[in-house]
PyMOL Python script that loads the backbone (N, CA, C, O; Angstrom):
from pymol import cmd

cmd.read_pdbstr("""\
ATOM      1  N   UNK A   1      -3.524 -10.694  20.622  1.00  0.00           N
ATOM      2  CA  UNK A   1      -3.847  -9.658  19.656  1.00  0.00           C
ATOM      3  C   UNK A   1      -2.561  -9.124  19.040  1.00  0.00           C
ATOM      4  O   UNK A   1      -1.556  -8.815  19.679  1.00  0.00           O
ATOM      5  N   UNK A   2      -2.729  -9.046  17.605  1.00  0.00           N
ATOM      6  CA  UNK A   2      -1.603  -8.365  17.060  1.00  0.00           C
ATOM      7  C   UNK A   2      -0.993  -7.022  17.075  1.00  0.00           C
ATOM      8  O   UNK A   2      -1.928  -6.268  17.344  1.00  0.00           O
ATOM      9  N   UNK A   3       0.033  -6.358  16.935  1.00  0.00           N
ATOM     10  CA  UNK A   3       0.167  -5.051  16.766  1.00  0.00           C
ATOM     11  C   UNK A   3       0.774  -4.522  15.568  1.00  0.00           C
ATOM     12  O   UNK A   3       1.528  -5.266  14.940  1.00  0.00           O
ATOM     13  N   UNK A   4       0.549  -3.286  15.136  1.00  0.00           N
ATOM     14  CA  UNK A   4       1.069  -3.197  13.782  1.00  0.00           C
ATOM     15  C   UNK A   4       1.700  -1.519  14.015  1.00  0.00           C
ATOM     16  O   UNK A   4       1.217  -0.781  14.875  1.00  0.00           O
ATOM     17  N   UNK A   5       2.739  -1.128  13.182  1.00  0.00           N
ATOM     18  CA  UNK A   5       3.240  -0.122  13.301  1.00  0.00           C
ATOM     19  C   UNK A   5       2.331   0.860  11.965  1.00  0.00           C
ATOM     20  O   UNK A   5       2.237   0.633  10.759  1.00  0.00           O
ATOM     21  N   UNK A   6       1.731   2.058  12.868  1.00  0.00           N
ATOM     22  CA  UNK A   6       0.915   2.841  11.907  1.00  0.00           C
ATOM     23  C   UNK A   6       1.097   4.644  11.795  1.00  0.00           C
ATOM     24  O   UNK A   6       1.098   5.367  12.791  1.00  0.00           O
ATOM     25  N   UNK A   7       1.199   4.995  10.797  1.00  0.00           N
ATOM     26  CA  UNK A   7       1.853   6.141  10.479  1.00  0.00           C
ATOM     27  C   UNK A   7       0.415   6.908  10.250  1.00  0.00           C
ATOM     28  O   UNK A   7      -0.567   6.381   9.727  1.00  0.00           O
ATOM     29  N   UNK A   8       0.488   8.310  10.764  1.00  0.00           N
ATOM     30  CA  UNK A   8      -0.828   9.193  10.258  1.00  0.00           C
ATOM     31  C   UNK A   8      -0.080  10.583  10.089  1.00  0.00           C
ATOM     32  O   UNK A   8       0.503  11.269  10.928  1.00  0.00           O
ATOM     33  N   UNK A   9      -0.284  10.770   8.752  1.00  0.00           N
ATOM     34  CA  UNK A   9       0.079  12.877   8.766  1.00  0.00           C
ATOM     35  C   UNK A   9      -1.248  13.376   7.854  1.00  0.00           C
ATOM     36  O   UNK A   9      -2.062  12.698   7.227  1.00  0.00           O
ATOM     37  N   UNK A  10      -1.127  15.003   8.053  1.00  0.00           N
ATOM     38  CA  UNK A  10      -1.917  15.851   7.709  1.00  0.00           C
ATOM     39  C   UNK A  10      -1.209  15.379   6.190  1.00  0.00           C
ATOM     40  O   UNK A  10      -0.136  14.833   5.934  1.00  0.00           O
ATOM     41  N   UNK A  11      -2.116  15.766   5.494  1.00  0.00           N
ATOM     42  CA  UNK A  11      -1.888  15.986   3.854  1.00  0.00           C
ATOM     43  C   UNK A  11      -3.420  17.398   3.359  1.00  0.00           C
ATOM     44  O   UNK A  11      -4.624  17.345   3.107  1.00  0.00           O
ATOM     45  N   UNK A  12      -2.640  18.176   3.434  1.00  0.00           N
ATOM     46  CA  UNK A  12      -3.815  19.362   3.007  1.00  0.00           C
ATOM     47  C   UNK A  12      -5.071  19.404   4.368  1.00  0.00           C
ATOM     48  O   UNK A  12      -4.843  19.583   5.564  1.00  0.00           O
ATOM     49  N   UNK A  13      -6.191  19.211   3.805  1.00  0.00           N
ATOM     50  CA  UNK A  13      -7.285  18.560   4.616  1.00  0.00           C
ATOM     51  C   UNK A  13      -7.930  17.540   5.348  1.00  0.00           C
ATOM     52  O   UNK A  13      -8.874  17.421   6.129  1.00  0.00           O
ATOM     53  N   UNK A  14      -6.964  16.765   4.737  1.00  0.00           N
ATOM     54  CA  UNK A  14      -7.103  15.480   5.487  1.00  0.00           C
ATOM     55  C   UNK A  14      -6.077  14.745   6.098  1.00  0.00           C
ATOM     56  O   UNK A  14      -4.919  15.148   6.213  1.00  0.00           O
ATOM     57  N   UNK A  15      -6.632  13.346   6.606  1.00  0.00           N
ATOM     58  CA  UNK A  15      -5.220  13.124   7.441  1.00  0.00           C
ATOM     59  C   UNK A  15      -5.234  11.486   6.681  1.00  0.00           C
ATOM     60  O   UNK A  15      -6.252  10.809   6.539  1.00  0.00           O
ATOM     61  N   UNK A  16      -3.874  11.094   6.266  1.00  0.00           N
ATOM     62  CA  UNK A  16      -3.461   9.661   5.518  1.00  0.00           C
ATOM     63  C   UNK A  16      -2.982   8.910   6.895  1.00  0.00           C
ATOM     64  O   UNK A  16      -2.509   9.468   7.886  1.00  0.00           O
ATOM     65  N   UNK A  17      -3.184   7.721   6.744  1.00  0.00           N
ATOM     66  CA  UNK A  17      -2.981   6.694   7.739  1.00  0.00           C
ATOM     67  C   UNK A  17      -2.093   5.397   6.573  1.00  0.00           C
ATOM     68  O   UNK A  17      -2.385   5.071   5.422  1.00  0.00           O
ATOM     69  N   UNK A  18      -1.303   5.063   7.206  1.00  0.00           N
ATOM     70  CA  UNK A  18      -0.919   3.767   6.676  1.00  0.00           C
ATOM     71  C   UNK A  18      -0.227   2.311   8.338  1.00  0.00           C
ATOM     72  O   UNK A  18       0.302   2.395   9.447  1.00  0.00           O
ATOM     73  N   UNK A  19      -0.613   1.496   7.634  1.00  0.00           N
ATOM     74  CA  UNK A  19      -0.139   0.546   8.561  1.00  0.00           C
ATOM     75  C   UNK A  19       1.321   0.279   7.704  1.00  0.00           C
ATOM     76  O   UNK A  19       1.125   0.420   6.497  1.00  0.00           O
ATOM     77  N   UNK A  20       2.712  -0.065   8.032  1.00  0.00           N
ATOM     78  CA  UNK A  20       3.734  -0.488   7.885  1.00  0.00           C
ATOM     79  C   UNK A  20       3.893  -1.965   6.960  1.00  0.00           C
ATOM     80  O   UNK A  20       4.136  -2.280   5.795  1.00  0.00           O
ATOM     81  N   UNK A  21       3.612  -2.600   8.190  1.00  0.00           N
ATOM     82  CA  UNK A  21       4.002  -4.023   7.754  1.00  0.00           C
ATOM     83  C   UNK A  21       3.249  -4.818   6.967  1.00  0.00           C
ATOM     84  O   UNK A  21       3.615  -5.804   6.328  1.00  0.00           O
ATOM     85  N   UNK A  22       1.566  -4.062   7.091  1.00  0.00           N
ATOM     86  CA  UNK A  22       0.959  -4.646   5.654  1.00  0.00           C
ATOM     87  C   UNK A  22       0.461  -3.653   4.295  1.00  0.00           C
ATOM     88  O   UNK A  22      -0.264  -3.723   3.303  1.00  0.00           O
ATOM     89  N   UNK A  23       1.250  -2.830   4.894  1.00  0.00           N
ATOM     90  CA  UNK A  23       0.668  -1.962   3.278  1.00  0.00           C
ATOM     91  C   UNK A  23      -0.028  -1.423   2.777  1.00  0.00           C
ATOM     92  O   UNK A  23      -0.089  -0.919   1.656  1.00  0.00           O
ATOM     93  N   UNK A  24      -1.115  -1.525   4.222  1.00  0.00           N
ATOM     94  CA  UNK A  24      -2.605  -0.949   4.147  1.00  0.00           C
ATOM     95  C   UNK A  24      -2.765   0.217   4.446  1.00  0.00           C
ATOM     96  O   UNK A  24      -2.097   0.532   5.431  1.00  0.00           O
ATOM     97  N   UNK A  25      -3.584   1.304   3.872  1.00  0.00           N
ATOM     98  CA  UNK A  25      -3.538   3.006   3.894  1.00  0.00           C
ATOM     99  C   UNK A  25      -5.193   2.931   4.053  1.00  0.00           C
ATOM    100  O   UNK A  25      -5.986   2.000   3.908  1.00  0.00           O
ATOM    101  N   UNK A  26      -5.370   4.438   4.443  1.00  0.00           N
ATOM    102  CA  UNK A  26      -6.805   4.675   4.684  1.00  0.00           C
ATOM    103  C   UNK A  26      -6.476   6.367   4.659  1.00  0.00           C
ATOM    104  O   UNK A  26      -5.306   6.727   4.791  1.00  0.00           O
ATOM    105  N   UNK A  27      -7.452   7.275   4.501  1.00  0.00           N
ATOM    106  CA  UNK A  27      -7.635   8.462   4.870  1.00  0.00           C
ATOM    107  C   UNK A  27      -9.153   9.067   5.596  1.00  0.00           C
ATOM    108  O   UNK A  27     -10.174   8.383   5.532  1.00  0.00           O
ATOM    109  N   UNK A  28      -9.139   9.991   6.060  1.00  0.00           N
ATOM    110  CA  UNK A  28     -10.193  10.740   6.408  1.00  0.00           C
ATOM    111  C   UNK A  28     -10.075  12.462   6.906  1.00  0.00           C
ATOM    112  O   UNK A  28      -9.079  13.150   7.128  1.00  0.00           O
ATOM    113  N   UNK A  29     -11.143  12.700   6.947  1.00  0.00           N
ATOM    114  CA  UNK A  29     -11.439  14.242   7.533  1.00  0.00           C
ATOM    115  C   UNK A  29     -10.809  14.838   8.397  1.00  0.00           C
ATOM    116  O   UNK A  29     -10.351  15.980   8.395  1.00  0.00           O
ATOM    117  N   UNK A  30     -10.766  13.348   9.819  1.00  0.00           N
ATOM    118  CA  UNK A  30      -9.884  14.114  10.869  1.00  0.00           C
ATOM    119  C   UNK A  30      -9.172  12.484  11.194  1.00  0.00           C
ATOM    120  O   UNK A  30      -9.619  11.385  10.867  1.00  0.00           O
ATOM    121  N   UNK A  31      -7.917  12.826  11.954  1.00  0.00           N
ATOM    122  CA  UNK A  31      -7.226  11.471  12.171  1.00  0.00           C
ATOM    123  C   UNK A  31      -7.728  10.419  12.852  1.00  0.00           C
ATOM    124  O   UNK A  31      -7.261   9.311  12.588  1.00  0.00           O
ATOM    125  N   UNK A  32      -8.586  10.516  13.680  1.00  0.00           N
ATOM    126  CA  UNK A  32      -9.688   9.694  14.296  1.00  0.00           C
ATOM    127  C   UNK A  32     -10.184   9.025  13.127  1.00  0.00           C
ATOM    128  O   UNK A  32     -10.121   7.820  12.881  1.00  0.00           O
ATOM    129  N   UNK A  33     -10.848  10.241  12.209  1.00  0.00           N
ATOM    130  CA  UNK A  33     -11.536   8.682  10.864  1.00  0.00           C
ATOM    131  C   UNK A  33     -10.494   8.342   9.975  1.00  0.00           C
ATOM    132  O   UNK A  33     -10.673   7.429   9.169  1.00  0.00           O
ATOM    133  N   UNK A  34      -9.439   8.955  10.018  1.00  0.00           N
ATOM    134  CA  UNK A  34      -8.237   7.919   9.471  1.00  0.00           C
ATOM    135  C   UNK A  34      -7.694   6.867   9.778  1.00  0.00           C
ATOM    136  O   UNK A  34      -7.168   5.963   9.130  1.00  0.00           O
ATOM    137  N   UNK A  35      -7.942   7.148  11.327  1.00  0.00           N
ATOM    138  CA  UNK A  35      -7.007   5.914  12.061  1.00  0.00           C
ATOM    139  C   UNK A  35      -8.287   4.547  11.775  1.00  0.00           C
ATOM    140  O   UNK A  35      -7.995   3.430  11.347  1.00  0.00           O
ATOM    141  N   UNK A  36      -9.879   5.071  12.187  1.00  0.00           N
ATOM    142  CA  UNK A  36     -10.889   4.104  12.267  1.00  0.00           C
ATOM    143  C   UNK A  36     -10.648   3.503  10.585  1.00  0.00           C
ATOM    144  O   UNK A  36     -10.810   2.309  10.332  1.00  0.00           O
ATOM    145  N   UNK A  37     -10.425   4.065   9.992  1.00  0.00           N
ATOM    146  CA  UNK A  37     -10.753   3.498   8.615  1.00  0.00           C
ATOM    147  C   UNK A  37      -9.653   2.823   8.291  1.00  0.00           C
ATOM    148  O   UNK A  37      -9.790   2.105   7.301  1.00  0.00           O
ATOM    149  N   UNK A  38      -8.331   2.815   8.933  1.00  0.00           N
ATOM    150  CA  UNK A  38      -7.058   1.600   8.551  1.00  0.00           C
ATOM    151  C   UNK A  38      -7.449   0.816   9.659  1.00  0.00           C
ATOM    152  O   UNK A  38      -6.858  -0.258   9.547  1.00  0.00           O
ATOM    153  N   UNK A  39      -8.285   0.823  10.865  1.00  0.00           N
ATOM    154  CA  UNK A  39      -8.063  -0.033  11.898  1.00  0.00           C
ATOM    155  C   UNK A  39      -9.404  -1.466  10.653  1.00  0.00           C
ATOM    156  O   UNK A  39      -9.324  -2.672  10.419  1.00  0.00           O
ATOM    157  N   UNK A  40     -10.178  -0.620  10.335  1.00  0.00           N
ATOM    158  CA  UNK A  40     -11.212  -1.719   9.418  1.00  0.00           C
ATOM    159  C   UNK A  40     -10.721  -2.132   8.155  1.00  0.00           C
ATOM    160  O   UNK A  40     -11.297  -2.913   7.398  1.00  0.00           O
ATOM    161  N   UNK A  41      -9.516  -1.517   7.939  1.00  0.00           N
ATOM    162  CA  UNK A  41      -8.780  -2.066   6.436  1.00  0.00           C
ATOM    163  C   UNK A  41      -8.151  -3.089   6.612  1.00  0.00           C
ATOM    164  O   UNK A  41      -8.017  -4.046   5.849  1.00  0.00           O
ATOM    165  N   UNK A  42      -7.410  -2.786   8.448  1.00  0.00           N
ATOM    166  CA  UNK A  42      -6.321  -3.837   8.763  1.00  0.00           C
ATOM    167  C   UNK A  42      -7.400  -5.402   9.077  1.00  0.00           C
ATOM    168  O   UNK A  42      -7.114  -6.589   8.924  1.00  0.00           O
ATOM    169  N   UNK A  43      -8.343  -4.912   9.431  1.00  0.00           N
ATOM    170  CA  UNK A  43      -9.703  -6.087  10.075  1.00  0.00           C
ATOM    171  C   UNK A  43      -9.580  -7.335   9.137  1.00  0.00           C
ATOM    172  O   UNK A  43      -9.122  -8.473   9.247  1.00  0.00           O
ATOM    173  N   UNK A  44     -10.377  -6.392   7.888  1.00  0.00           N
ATOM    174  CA  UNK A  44     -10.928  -7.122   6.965  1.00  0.00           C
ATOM    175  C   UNK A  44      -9.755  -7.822   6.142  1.00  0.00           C
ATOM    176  O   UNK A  44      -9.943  -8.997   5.827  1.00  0.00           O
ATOM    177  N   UNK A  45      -8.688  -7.273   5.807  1.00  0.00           N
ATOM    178  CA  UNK A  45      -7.241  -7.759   4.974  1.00  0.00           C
ATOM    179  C   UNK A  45      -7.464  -8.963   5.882  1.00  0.00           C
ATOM    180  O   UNK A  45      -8.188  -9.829   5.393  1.00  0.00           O
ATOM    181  N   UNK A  46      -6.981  -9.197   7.125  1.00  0.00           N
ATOM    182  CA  UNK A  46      -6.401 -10.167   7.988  1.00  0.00           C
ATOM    183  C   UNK A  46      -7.414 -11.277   8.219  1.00  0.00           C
ATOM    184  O   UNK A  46      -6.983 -12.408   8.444  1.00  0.00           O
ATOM    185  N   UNK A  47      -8.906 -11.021   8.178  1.00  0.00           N
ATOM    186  CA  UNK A  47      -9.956 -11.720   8.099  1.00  0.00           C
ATOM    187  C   UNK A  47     -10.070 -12.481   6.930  1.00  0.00           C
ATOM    188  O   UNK A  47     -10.522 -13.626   6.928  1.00  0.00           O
ATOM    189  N   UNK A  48      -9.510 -11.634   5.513  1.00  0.00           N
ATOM    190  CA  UNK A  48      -9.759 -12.592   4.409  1.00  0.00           C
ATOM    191  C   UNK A  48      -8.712 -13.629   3.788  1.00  0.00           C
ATOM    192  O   UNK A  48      -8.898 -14.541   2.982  1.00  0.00           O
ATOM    193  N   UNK A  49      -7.628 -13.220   4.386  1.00  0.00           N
ATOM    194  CA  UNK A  49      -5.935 -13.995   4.660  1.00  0.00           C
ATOM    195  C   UNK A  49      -5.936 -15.191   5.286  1.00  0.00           C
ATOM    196  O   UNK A  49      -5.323 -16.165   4.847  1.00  0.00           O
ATOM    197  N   UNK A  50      -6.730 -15.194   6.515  1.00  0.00           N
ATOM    198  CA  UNK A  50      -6.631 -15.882   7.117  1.00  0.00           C
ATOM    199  C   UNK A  50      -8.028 -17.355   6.585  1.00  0.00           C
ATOM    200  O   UNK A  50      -7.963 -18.582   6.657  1.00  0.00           O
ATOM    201  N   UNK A  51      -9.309 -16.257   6.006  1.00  0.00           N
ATOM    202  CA  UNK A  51     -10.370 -17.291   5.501  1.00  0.00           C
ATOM    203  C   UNK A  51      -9.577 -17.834   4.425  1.00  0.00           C
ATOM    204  O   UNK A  51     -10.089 -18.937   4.229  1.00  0.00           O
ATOM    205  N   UNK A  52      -8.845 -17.726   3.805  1.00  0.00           N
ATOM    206  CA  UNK A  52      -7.848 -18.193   2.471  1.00  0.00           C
ATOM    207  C   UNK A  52      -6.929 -19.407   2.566  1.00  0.00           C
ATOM    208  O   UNK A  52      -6.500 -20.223   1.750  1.00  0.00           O
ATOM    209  N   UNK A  53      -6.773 -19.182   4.081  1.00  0.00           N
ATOM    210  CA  UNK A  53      -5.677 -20.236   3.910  1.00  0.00           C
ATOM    211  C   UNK A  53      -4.365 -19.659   3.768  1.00  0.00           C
ATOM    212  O   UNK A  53      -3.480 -20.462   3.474  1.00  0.00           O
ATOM    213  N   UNK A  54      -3.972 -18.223   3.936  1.00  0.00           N
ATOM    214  CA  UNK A  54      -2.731 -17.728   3.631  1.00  0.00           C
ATOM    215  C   UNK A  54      -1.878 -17.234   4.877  1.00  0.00           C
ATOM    216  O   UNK A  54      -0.745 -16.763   4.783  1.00  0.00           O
ATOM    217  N   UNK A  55      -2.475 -17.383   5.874  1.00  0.00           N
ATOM    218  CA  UNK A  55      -1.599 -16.909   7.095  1.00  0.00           C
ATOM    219  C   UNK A  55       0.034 -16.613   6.671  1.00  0.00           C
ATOM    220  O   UNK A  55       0.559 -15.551   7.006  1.00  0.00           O
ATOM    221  N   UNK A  56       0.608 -17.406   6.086  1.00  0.00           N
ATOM    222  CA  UNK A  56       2.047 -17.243   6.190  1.00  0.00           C
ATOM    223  C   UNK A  56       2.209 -16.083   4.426  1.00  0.00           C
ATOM    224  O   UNK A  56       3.313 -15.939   3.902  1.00  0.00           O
ATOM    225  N   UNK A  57       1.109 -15.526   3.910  1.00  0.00           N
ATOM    226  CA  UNK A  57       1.655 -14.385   3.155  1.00  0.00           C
ATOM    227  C   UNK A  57       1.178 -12.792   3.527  1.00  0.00           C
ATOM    228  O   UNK A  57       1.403 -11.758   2.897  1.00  0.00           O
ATOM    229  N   UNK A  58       0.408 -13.008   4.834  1.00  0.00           N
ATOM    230  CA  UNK A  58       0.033 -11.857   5.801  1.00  0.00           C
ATOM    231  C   UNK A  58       1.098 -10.673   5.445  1.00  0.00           C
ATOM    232  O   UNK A  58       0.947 -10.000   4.426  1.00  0.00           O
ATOM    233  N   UNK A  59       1.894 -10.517   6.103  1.00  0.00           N
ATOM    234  CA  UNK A  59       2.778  -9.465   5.949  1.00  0.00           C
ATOM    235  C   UNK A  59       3.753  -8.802   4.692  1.00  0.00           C
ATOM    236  O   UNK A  59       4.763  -9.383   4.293  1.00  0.00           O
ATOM    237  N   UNK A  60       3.486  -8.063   4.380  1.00  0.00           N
ATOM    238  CA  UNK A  60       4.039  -7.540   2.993  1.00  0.00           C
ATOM    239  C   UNK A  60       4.068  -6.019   3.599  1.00  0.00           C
ATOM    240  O   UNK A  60       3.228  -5.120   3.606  1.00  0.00           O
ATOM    241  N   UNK A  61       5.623  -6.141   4.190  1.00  0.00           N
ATOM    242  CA  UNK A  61       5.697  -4.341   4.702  1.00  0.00           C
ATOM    243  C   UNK A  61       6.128  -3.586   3.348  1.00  0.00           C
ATOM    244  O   UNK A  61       6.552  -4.084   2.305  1.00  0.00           O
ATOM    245  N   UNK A  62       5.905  -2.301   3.656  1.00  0.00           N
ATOM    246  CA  UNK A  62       6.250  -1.310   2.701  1.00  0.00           C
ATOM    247  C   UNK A  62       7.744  -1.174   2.373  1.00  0.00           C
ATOM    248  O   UNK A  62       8.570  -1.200   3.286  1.00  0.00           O
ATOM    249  N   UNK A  63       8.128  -1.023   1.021  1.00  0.00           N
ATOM    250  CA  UNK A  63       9.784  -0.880   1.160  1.00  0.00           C
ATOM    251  C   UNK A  63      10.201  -0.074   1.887  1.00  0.00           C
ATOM    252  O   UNK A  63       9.213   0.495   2.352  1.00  0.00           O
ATOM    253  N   UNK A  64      11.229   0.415   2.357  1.00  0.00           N
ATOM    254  CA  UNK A  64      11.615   1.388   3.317  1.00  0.00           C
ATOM    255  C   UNK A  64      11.933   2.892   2.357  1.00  0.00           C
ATOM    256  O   UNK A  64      11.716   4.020   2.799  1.00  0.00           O
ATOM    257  N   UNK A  65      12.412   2.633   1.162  1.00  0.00           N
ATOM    258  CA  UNK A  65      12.497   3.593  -0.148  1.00  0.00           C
ATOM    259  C   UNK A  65      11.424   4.216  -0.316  1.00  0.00           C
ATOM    260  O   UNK A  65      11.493   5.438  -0.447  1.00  0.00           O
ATOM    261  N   UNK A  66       9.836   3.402  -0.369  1.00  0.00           N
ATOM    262  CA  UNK A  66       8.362   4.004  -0.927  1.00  0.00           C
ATOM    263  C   UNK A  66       8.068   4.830   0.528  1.00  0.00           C
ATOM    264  O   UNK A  66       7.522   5.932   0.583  1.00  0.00           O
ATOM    265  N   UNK A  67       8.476   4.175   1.509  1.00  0.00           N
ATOM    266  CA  UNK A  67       8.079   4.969   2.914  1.00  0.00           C
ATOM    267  C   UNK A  67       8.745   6.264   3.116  1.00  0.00           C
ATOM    268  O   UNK A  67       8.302   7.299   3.613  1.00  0.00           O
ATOM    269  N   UNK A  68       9.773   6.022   2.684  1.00  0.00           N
ATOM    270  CA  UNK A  68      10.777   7.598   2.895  1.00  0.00           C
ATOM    271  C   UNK A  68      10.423   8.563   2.109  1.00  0.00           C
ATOM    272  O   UNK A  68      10.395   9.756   2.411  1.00  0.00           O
ATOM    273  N   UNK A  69      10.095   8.002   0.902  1.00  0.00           N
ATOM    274  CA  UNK A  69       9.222   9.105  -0.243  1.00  0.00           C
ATOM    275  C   UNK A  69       7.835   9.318   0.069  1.00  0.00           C
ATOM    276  O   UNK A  69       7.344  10.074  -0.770  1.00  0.00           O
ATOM    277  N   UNK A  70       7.211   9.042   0.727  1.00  0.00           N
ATOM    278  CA  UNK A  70       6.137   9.092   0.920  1.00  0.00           C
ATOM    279  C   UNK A  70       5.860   9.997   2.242  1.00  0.00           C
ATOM    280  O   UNK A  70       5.084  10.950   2.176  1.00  0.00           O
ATOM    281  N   UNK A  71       6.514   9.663   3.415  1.00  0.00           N
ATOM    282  CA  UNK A  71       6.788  10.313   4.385  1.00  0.00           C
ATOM    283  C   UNK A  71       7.114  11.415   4.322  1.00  0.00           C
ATOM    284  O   UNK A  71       6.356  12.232   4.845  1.00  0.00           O
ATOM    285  N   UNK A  72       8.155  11.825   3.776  1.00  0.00           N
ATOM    286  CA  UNK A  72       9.195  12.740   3.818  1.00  0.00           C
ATOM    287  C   UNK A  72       8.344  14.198   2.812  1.00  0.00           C
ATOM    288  O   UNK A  72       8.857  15.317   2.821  1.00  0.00           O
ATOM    289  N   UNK A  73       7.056  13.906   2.035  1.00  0.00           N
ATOM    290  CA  UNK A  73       6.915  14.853   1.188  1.00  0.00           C
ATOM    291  C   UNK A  73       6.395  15.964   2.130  1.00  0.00           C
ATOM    292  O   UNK A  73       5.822  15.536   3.131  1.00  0.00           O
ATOM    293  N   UNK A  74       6.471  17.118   2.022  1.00  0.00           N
ATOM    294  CA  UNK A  74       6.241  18.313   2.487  1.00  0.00           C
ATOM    295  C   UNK A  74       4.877  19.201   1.770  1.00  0.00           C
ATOM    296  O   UNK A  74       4.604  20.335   2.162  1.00  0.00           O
TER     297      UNK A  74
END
""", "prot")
cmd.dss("prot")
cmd.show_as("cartoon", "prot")
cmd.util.cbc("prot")
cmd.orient("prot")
């Protein structure tokens, strides 16, 4: 099983989730349905990558520039 590095903060009311290394974001109400809703983003991405024939273009992490701006907002 794979592992992926995944980021979750409050933003107002809700809580943003992103996975790292593929780029994939999700949000919800509380971080539980944030986290559930990137864990089914990360599912389905990797399910349809792999039905494709693309295994080797799987990973497309976030720049480290878009992450720091993104992270870092207050």
């Amino acid at each position: 099983m794979e592992s992926f590095t995944c980021l979750v903060k409050k933003e107002g009311n809700q809580y943003a989730s992103l996975c790292v290394e593929l780029d994939i974001a999700s949000c919800g109400k509380t971080k539980e349905e944030a986290v559930e809703g990137l864990k089914n983003g990360i599912e389905t991405y990797l399910e349809y990558m792999i039905s494709e024939g693309r295994k080797d273009e799987i990973y497309r992490p976030v720049p480290m520039k878009e992450l720091d701006e993104i992270w870092s907002k207050r």
